[in-house]
C-alpha positions in Angstrom: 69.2 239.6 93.4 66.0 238.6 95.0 64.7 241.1 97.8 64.2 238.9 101.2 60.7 238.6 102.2 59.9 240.7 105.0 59.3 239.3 108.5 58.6 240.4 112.1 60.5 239.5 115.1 58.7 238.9 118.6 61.6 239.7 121.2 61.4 237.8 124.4 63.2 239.3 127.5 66.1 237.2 127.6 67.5 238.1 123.7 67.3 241.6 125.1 69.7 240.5 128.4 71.5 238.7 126.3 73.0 241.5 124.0 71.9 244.7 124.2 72.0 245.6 120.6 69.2 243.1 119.4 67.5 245.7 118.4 69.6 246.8 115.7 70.7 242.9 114.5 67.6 242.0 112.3 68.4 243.9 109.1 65.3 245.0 107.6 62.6 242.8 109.2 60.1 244.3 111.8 60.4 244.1 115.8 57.6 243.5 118.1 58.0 244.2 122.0 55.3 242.6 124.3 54.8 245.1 127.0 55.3 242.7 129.4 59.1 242.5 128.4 59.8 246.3 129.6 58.1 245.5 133.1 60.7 242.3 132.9 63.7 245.0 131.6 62.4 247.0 134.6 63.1 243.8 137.1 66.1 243.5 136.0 67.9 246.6 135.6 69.1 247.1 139.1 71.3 244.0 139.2 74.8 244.8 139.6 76.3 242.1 136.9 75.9 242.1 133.4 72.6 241.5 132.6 71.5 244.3 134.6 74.3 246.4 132.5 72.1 244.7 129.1 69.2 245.7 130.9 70.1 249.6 131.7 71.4 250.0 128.2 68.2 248.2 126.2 66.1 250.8 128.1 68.3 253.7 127.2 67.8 252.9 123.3 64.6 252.7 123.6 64.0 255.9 125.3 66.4 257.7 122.8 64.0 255.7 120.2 60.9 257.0 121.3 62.2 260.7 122.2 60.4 261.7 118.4 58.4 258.8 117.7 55.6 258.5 120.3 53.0 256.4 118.4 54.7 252.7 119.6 51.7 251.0 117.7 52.6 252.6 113.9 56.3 251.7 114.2 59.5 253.5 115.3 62.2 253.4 112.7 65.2 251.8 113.9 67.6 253.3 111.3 69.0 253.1 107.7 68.5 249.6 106.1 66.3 248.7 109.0 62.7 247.6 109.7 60.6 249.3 112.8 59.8 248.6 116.4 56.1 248.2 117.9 55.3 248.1 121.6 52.4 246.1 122.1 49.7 245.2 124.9 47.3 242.3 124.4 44.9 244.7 124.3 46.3 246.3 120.9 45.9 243.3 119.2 42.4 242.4 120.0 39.2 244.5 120.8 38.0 243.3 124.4 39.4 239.8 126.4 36.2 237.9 124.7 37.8 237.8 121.0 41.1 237.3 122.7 42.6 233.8 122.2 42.8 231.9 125.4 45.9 229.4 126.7 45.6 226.1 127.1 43.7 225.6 130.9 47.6 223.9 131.8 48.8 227.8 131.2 46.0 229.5 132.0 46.6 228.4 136.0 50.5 229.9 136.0 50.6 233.1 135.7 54.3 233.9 133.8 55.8 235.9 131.8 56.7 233.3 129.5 53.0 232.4 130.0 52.1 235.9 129.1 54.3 236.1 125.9 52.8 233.2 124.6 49.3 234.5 125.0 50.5 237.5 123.5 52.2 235.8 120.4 48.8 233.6 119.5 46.9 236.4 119.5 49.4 238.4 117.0 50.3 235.8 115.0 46.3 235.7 114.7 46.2 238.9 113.8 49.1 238.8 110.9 47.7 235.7 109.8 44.9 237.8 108.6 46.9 240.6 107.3 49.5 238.2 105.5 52.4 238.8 107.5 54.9 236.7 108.5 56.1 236.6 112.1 58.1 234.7 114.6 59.2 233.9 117.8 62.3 235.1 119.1 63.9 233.4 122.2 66.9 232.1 123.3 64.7 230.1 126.5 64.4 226.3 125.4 61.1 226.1 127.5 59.4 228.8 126.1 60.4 227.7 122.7 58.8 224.2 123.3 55.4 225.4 124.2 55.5 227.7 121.5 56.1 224.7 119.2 53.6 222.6 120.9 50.9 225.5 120.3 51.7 225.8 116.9 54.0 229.1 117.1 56.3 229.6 114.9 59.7 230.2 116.8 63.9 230.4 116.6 66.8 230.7 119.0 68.7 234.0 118.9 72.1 233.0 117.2 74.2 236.2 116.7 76.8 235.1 119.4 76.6 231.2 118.2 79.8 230.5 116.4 79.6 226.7 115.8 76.5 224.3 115.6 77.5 222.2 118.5 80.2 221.9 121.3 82.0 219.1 119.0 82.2 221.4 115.7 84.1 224.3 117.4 88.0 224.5 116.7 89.8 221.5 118.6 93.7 223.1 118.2 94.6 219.7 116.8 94.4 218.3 113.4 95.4 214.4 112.3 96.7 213.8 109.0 97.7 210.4 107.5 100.3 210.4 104.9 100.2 206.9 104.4 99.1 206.7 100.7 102.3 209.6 99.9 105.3 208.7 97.8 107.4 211.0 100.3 108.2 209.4 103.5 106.8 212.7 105.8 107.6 211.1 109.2 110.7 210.5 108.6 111.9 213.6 106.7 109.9 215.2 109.8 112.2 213.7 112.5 115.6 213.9 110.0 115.5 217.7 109.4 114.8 218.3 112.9 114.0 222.0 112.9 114.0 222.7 109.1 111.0 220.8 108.1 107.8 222.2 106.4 104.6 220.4 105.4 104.3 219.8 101.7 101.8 222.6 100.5 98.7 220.3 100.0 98.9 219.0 103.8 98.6 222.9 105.1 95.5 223.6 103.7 93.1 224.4 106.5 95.4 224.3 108.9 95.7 226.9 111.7 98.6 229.1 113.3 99.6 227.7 116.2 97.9 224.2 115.4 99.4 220.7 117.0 99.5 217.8 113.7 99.7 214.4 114.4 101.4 213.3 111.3 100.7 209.1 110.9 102.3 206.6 108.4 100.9 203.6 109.2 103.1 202.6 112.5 105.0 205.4 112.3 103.8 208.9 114.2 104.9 212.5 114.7 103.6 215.4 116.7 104.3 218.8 115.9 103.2 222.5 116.4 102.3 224.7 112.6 103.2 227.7 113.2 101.9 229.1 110.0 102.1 228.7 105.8 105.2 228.1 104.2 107.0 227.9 107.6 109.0 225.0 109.0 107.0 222.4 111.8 108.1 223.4 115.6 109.0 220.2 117.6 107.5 220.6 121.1 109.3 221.8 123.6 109.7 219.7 127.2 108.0 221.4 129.8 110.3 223.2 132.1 107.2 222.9 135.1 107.9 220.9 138.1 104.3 219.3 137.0 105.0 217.1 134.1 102.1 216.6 131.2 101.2 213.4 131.1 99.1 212.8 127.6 99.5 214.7 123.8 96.9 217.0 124.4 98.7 218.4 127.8 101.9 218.2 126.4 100.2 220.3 123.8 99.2 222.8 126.1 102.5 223.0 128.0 104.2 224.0 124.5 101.9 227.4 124.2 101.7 228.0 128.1 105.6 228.5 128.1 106.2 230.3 124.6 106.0 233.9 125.4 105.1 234.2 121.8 102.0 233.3 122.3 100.0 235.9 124.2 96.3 233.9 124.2 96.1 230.7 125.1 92.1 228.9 125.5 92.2 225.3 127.1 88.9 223.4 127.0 87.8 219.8 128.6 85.4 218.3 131.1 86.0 218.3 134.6 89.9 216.5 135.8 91.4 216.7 132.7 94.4 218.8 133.8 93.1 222.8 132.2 93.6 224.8 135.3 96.4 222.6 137.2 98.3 222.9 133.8 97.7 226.7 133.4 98.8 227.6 137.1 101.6 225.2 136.8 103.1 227.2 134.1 102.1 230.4 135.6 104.2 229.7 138.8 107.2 228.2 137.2 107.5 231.5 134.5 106.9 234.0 137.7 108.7 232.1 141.0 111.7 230.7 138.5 112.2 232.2 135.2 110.6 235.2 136.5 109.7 235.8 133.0 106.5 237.9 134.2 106.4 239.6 137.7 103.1 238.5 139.1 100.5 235.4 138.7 96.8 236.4 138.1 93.8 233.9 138.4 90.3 235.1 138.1 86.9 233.2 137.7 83.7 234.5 137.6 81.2 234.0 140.6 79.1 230.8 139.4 77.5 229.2 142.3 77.1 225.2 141.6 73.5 224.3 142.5 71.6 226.1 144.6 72.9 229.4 146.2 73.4 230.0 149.7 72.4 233.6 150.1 74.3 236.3 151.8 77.4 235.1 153.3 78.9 236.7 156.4 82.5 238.3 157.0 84.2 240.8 155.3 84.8 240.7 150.9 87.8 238.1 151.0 85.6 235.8 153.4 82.9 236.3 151.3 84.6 235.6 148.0 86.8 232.4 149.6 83.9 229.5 148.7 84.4 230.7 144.8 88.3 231.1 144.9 88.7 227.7 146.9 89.2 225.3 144.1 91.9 228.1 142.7 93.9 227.7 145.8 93.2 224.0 146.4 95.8 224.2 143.1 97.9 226.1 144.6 98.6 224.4 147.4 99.6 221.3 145.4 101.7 222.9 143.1 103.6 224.9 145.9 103.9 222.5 147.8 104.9 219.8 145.1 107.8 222.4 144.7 108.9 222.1 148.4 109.7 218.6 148.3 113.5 218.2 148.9 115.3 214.9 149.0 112.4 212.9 149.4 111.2 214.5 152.2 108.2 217.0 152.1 108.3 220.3 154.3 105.5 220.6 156.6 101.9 221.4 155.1 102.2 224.5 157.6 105.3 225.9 156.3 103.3 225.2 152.5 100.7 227.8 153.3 103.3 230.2 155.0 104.8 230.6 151.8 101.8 230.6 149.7 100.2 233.3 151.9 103.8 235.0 151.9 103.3 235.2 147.8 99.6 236.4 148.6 101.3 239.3 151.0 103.7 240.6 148.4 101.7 240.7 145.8 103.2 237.8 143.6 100.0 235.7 143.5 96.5 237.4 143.2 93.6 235.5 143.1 90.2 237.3 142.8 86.8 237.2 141.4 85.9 238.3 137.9 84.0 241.3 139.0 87.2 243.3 139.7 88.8 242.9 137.2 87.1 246.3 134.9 89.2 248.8 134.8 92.3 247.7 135.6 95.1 247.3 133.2 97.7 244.3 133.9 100.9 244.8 132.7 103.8 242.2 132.9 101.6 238.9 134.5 100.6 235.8 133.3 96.6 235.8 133.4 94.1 232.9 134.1 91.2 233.3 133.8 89.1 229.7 135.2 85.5 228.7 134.6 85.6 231.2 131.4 82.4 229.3 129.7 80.5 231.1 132.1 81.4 234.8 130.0 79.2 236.1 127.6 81.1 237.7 124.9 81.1 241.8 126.2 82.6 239.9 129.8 85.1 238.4 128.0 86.2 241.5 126.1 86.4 243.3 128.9 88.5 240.9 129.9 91.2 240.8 126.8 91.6 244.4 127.0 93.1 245.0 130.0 95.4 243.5 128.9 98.8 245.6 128.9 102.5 244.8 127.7 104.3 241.6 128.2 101.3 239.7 129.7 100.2 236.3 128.8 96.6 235.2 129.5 94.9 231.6 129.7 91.3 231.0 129.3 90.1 227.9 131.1 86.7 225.9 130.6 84.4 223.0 130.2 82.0 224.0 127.5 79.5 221.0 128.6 79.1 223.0 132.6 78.0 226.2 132.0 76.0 227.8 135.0 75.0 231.1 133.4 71.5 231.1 131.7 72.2 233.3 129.5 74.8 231.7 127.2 75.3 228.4 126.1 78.0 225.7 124.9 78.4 227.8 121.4 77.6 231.5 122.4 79.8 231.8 125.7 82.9 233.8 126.0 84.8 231.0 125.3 83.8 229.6 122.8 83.9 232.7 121.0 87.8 233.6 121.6 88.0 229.8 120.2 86.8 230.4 116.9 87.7 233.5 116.7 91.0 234.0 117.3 92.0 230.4 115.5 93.9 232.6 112.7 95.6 234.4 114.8 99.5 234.2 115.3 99.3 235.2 118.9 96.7 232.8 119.7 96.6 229.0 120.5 93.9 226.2 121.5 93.6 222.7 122.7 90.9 220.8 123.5 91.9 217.7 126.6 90.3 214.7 125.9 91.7 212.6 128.5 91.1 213.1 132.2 94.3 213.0 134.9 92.0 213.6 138.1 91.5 210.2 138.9 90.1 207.3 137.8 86.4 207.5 139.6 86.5 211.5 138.3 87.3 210.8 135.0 84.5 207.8 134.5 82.0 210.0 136.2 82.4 212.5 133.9 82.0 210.3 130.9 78.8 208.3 132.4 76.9 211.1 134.5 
C-alpha cells in the first residue's frame, strides 16, 4: 500500500465552530493555527448557542493539548496515528515585517480576520515552499476561499459533515422503475394480489426500507411503499386527516406520518409545498382523535429571516411569538378546518378559544429549539420545522430525547438555510436523510410540487 504523502492543514475559525473535533479529523497530516483564530475562538466563546458550545470546547482541547507541550512552534502531538498542531504568529514565519509578504493594496485597506489569515497563509505557504512541504487552506467560508484562489493559495472546504455532493444527489424517498421491457406483467400482478405482492428480486436492488416505487408499464402505473427485501409491496393507506394530500409525494408522506411503525419521518421541499401543514395535520388527528399519542410537539430553531431586530420587549413567550408564528398560523387552519359543521364555520373567536384551551392543558406545545436539551418526551408526536437550519450535534440532541412511543418529523427546505455555519449537504437534515435511509424505523420524501398557491409556488421556482 502506498504511504499518503504528508500535508499540513491551515484551520480557519469557522471549521473550528463548525465541529469541535477538527482537530482530531485529519488523520496523519499536520495542523496549523493562525493566532489570530484563538482571539476569534475567544469572541466567540460566550455566545449562548452552539457555536459558542464549539467554541468553549475547541479551547478546552487545546489547553489539555498544551498542559505538556509548551513549544506551539515544534508541534504538539495530537495522538496515535496523528500528525501535530503549530500555533503560529506572522511573526514566526518571517524575520521582521520587511521580508513579510504584503496583500494586495484592495486587502491591505480592510483590516479582517479573513484578511489576516490570508496574509498569514502567503507568507507560510512561502515558507514550506522552500522547505518542500505541502500545505493547504482549510475553510468552510466561500469568500475567503475565493481570494485565496485568486492569490494563488491552495485551498478546500471542510467536508466531514457533507454527505452528498449537491442538494439534488441526497436520498429523495422515491424511486421510478419501468418494467416495460419485462415478460411479467408487474402492474397488474401488483394490483391482483393486493397485499401479497413482492418485487421480482432484480427490481429491489438499491432500494430502501420504507421507499415509495412508482412502478410504470407503458400506460399503466402503480404506487407503492417497500418495506424491505424479500417482503411483499404495502399499498398506501388513505389518510385518515381532515386535510387531504393532494399530489403522490404528499400522499407519500401521509402513509409514514400515520404508521406508528415508523418512528422518523424527514420531509423536504421549497417553500408551499405542503411539509409542515402535512406534519401538524397528522399530528392533531393521531393526538385530538385517535389519541394515539397524548400530546403534539412542534419545535424550530430561532432563524431570523433577513436582518434581525434586536432585543425584543415582553416577557419569553412574547419574545419567542415572531419565530413560533408561522407554527400557529397552521394551527389555526387546521383547527379551525376541523370546526366546520354542516357547512357552516364556528366563529374565528371560538377557533382560538379552543386552540389556546389545547395550549392550557398541555395538549399542544409549541416552543423554540433551545428548550428542548434535556428533556425527554415520551408518548408525543414531534415536529421539528425549519430543521436545515441544525448542524448535526443540534440535531442529535434532538433524536435522543426521544423516549417510548413517540414519533418525530423533521421538516425543511434544504435550498433556505439561514445558519452560516452549515450548508445544503452538511445540515442536520440532510444528514438524518442519508443516514438513516436503511433504516426500518425511518422514512423520507422529498415534495416537488407546491400546494401554497399559485403566485407562491411560481415564485419559488423563478426567484
Amino acid at each position: 500500500m502506498t504511504k499518503k504523502a504528508r500535508k499540513t492543514y491551515i484551520l480557519d475559525t469557522n471549521v473550528l465552530l463548525t465541529d469541535s473535533n477538527s482537530l482530531f479529523g485529519f488523520e496523519e497530516h499536520d495542523l496549523v493555527i493562525p493566532l489570530i483564530v484563538l482571539e476569534e475562538l475567544d469572541r466567540h466563546k460566550d455566545r449562548q448557542d452552539e457555536v459558542g458550545r464549539n467554541a468553549r470546547e475547541v479551547v478546552r482541547k487545546l489547553a489539555d493539548l498544551t498542559k505538556v507541550h509548551k513549544d506551539f512552534k515544534a508541534g504538539i502531538p495530537l495522538g496515535k496515528k496523528l500528525g501535530t498542531l503549530r500555533i503560529l504568529a506572522l511573526s514566526d514565519l518571517c524575520a521582521d515585517e520587511k521580508t513579510a509578504i504584503g496583500l494586495p493594496s484592495e486587502l491591505e485597506t480592510k483590516k479582517s480576520g479573513d484578511n489576516t489569515i490570508v496574509h498569514f497563509c502567503q507568507n507560510y505557504l512561502d515558507m514550506a515552499k522552500a522547505a518542500g512541504e505541502t500545505a493547504f487552506l482549510v475553510t468552510r467560508d466561500t469568500i475567503l476561499r475565493l481570494k485565496a484562489q485568486a492569490l494563488g493559495i491552495p485551498c478546500e472546504d471542510y467536508r466531514k459533515f457533507n454527505v452528498a455532493t449537491s442538494v439534488n444527489s441526497l436520498y429523495s424517498g422515491v424511486k421510478t422503475i419501468d418494467v416495460s421491457s419485462r415478460d411479467e406483467a408487474v402492474v397488474d400482478d401488483f394490483h391482483d394480489n393486493k397485499n401479497d405482492y413482492t418485487l421480482p428480486e432484480d427490481l429491489q436492488q438499491d432500494l430502501h426500507p420504507n421507499q415509495f416505487v412508482v412502478i410504470k408499464d407503458g400506460q399503466q402505473s402503480a404506487v407503492a411503499r417497500f418495506v424491505s427485501k424479500n417482503k411483499p409491496l404495502r399499498h398506501l393507506t388513505p389518510s385518515p386527516g381532515k386535510l387531504q394530500p393532494r399530489n403522490k409525494e404528499q400522499e407519500f408522506a401521509a402513509d409514514l406520518l400515520f404508521d406508528p411503525s415508523v418512528k422518523l419521518v424527514t420531509l423536504a421541499g421549497k417553500a408551499g409545498v405542503g411539509k409542515t401543514l402535512s406534519a401538524i395535520n397528522a399530528g392533531l388527528e393521531q393526538v385530538l382523535n385517535t389519541k394515539r399519542y397524548r400530546s403534539l410537539l412542534i419545535c424550530r430553531p430561532i432563524m431570523p429571516l433577513g436582518k434581525d431586530v434586536g432585543f425584543l420587549p415582553g416577557d419569553l413567550n412574547e419574545k419567542l411569538e415572531p419565530w413560533l408564528a408561522p407554527i400557529k398560523d397552521n394551527l389555526r387552519f387546521l383547527i379551525g378546518n376541523s370546526m366546520q359543521e354542516g357547512g357552516k364555520k364556528k366563529q374565528p373567536r371560538h377557533d382560538e378559544q379552543v386552540l389556546q384551551s389545547y395550549f392550557d392543558e398541555g395538549i399542544i406545545e409549541v416552543q423554540a429549539m433551545t428548550f428542548i436539551r434535556g428533556r425527554s418526551i415520551a408518548n408525543a408526536f414531534v415536529i421539528i420545522d425549519e430543521a436545515q437550519n441544525t448542524n448535526l450535534h443540534e440535531m442529535k440532541t434532538i433524536l435522543t430525547r426521544v423516549g417510548e412511543n413517540t414519533k418525530i418529523v423533521l421538516t425543511g427546505d434544504l435550498e433556505q438555510i439561514d445558519n452560516t455555519y452549515v450548508d445544503s449537504v452538511s445540515n442536520g437534515l440532510s444528514i438524518v436523510i442519508e443516514r438513516f435511509k436503511d433504516q426500518d424505523i425511518a422514512g423520507h420524501v422529498t415534495f416537488l410540487r407546491g400546494e401554497r398557491s399559485l403566485l407562491a409556488t411560481i415564485s419559488s421556482e423563478i426567484l
